[in-house]
LUMLUMDREN-249576 format. One record per residue (C-alpha): residue in three letters; x, y, z. Coordinates in steps of 0.001 Angstrom, whole numbers, padded with zeros to 6 digits, always signed. Each point is the difference from the previous one (the first is absolute). Layout:
// LUMLUMDREN-249576
ALAXYZ ...
***
This chain:
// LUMLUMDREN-249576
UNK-014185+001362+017413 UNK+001022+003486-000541 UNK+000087-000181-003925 UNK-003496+000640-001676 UNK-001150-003872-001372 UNK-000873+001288-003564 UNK+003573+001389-000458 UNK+001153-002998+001566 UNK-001333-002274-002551 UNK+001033+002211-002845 UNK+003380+000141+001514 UNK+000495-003671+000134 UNK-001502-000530-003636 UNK+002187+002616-001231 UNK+003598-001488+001589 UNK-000872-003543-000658 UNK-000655+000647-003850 UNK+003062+002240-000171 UNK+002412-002843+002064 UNK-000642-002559-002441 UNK+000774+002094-003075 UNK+003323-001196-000730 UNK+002444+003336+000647 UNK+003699+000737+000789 UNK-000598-001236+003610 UNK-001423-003277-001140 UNK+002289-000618-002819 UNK+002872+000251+002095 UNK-001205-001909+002659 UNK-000989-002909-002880 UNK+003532+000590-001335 UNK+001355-001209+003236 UNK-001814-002587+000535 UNK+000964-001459-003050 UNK+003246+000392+000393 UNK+000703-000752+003126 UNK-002947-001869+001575 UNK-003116+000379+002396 UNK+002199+001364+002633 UNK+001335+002932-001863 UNK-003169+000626-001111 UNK-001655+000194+002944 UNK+002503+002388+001058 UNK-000357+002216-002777 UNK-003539+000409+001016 UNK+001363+000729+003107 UNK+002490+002639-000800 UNK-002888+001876-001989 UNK-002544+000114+002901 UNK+002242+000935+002283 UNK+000825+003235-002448 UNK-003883+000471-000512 UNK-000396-000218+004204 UNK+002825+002957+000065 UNK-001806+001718-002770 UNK-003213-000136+001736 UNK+001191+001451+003247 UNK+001888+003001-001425 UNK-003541+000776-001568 UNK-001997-000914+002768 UNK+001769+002434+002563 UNK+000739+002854-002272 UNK-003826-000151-001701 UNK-001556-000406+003270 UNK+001978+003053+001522 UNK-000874+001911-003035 UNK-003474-000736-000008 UNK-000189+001112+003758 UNK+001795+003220-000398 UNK-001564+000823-003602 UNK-003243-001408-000484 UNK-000805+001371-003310 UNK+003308-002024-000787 UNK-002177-003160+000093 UNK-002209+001162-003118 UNK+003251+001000-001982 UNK+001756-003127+000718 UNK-003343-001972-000846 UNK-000336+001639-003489 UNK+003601-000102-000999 UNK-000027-003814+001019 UNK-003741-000744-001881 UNK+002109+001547-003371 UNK+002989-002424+000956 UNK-001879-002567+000033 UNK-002089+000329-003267 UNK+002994+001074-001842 UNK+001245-003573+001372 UNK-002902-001235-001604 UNK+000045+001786-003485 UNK+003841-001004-000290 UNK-000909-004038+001179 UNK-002383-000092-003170 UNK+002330+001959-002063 UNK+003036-002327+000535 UNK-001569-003926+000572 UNK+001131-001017-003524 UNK+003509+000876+001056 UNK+001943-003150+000528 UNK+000690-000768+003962 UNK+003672-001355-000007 UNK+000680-003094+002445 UNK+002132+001578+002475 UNK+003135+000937+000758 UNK+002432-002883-001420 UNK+003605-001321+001095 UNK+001479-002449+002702 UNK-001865-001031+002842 UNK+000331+002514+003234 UNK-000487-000621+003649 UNK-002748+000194+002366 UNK+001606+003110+001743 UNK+001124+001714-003739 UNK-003901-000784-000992 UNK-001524+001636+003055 UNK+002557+003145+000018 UNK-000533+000345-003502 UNK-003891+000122+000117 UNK+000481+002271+002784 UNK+002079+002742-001472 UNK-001551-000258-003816 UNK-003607+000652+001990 UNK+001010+002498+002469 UNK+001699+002253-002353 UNK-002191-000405-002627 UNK-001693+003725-000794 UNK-003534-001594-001292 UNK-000617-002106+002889 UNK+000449+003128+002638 UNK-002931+001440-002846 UNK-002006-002411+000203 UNK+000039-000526+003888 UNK-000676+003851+000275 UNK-002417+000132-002636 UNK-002281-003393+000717 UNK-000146-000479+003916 UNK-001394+003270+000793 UNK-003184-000461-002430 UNK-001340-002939+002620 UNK+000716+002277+003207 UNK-002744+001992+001675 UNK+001727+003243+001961 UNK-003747-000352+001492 UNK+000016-003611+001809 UNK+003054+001570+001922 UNK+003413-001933+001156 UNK+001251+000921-003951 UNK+003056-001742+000951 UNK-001914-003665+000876 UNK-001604+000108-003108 UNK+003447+000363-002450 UNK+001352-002608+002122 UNK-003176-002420-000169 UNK+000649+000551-004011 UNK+003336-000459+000018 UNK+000235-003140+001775 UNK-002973-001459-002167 UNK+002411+001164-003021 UNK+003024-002000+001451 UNK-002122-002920+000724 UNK-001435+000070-003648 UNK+003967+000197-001226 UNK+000920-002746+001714 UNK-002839-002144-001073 UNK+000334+000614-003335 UNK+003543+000980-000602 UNK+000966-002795+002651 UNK-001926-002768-002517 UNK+001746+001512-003025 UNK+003003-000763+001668 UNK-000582-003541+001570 UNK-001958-001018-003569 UNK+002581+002214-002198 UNK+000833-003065-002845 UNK-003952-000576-001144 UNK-000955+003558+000391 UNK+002762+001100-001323 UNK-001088-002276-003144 UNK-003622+001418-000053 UNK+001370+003503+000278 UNK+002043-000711-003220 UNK-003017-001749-001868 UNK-002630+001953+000943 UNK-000187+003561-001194 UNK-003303-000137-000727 UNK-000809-000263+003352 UNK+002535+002680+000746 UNK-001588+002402-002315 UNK-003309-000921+001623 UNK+001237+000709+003616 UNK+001703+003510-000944 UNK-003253+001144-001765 UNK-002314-001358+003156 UNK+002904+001817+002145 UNK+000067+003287-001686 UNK-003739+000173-000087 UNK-000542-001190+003858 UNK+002614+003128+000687 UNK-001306+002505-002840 UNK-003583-000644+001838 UNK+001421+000518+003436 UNK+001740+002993-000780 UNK-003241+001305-001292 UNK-001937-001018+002833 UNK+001907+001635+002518 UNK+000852+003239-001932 UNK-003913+000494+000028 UNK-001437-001589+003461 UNK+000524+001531+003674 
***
């Protein structure tokens, strides 16, 4: 395994809690399925991985040659990423009373309209190019060597973790779509468990190595 096991573990901690906080991703993908069935919903899911996979590689091939050619770049990358993520954090416990609308609304849409759409609201979406720049490179070791294995050992963990929980969002969209409209308490409580997993991350890797 060339990833370091502690970062592994903190890395699949970190994306697990922050897939199954209810975002624009997930609230489209509910929105779909609710409208237009499992099927659609599943695509959806599909649409949005397959933007996160593109997403991934761009950042994978351009970090990795970076790194290589600039190694200090590694440490300024690192620290502008660990301040990403806790300002993540601080704004996830700043904003969980805000209410979470239910997804986009309207007539039902296709399987093909579903998966384009996810794929083209993801993929151009500024934040998510962030976050992929900023969060994958705080679990890689420049160290352990083959920089480009270990982005794409991440990356396909963070595709399988979409579709797992995006994908069941989709199949399951009419009761969770009913417990994400009942239950902000447990909304708030997942934002503020969110922001503080991140705000401690950030922390933790602005300080270690």
């Amino acid at each position: 395994m060339p990833i370091d096991q502690h970062l592994l573990l903190a890395f699949l901690l970190t994306t697990t809690v922050a897939m199954i906080t209810p975002g624009p991703d997930m609230l489209f993908i509910l929105g779909c399925g609710m409208r237009s069935g499992p099927r659609a919903g599943l695509l959806a899911t599909a649409g949005v991985a397959t933007s996160e996979a593109v997403h991934v590689a761009v950042a994978a091939a351009g970090l990795a040659a970076l790194f290589a050619a600039v190694p200090v770049a590694f440490t300024a990358v690192r620290i502008v990423g660990a301040a990403y993520l806790i300002y993540l954090g601080v704004q996830m416990i700043r904003h969980r009373n805000d209410a979470v609308d239910d997804g986009p609304a309207g007539a039902a849409m296709s399987g093909r309209k579903a998966y384009l759409t996810g794929l083209t609201t993801n993929l151009l979406n500024p934040k998510m190019v962030t976050f992929t720049i900023a969060f994958l490179p705080q679990f890689v070791v420049p160290e352990h060597g083959r920089v480009w294995l270990q982005f794409a050992v991440l990356g396909a963990i963070l595709i399988v973790l979409e579709f797992i929980v995006d994908g069941t969002v989709g199949l399951l969209s009419g009761r969770i779509g009913g417990w994400l409209r009942s239950r902000r308490t447990a909304r708030r409580r997942i934002d503020t468990a969110t922001g503080g997993i991140f705000i401690g991350l950030g922390v933790r890797l602005a300080l270690l190595r």
